[in-house]
C-alpha positions, 0 to 999 in steps of 0.5 A: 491106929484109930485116936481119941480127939479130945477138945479142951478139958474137963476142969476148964469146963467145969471152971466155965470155959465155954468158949468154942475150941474148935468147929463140928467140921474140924473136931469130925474131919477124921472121926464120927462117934463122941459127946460133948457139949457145943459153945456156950454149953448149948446142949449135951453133944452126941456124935453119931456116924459122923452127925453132930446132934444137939439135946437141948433143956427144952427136950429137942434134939437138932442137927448141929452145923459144920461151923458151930463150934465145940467147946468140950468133947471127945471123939473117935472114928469107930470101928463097926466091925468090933463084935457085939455083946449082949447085956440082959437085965440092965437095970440101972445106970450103975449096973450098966458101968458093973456089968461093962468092968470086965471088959475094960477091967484087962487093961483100964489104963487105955480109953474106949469107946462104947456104941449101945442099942436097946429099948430102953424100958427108962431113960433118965437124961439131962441138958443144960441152958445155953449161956451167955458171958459172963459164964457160970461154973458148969455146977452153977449151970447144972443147978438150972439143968432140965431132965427127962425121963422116957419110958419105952424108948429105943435108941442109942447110948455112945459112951467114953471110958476114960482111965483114972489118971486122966482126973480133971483132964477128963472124966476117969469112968464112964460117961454116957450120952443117949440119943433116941433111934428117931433122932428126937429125943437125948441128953446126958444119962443120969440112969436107965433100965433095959430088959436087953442091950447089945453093945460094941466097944472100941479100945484106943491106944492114941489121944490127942488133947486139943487146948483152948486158944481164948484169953480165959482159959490161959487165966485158969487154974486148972489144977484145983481138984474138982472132982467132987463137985464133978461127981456132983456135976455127972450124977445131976440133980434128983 
């Protein structure tokens, strides 16, 4: 049964606990497909066949180290062979999210995880600047994020359905990261637009969460309810 491996928690996240919670090599030894962000929340994560790729806030995308560690993510081994749809008139982000609800609608209380190509006729994308101790909040950090926006670009969208109940655990929803078929260009999505996009989707019954050995994460209160600025967090700022 393929598992969902999970690095730490949204709420620690968002309370600025950015230290590293496990190397690339260890969070990838039995998985290949994700997101997340690295230590220090230097730049957005996107896991792709086994390869840890890094978007930064100067627009770059770089390969990321066995060694380097992260500090949030979440990922899976992805089954290939799950069939493929296709999506016509893909013309926002929160069209997207309307147009997957039937398949995850039958049972929206397990996890999935997405693997999308199309050329995007608009990409929107965000990353956030590395930082230094003593950390800000990720909406602190957010505030000064670099956004992107690409016309014409094909690429890739890996994504992680998360069921409500996960709620500051783990983002309830979708959550969407982008990463360019020439492997320059991504970024956490805030919207796009495809004439056509052709998707698979994995169900996951088993997750494992992975806690955070550093003194600060043991000095959080991490059942405060972020979620609103969370939402803020997730939709960036326009």
């Amino acid at each position: 049964m393929k598992k969902l491996l999970q690095a730490s928690t949204l709420n620690a996240l968002m309370l600025g606990n950015f230290d590293r919670t496990i190397s690339i090599a260890d969070f990838l030894q039995e998985a290949d497909t994700g997101l997340g962000t690295y230590t220090g929340l230097d730049g957005e994560a996107i896991f792709a066949d086994g390869v840890a790729y890094r978007a930064t806030a100067d627009g770059t995308v770089t390969v990321m180290e066995p060694e380097d560690g992260v500090a949030f993510g979440t990922v899976a081994p992805f089954d290939a062979s799950a069939p493929t749809v296709q999506l016509t008139d893909v013309t926002s982000i929160e069209v997207l999210k309307q147009q997957l609800a039937p398949y995850v609608e039958k049972n929206p209380n397990i996890f999935y995880l997405l693997k999308a190509d199309a050329t995007f006729d608009e990409m929107h994308v965000r990353s956030c600047y590395a930082c230094q101790k003593p950390y800000p909040t990720l909406s602190e950090a957010a505030s000064k994020q670099r956004e992107f926006h690409y016309e014409g670009v094909p690429g890739n969208v890996i994504a992680v359905y998360c069921p409500a109940y996960v709620e500051g655990i783990n983002l309830p929803g979708w959550h969407f990261h982008f990463l360019s078929s020439d492997r320059t260009k991504g970024g956490h999505i805030l919207g796009l637009q495809a004439q056509a996009l052709t998707f698979q989707l994995n169900p996951i019954l088993d997750w494992e969460l992975l806690l955070p050995e550093n003194p600060e994460f043991a000095r959080r209160n991490l059942s405060e309810d972020l979620s609103a600025k969370t939402a803020a967090v997730e939709g960036g700022a326009h």
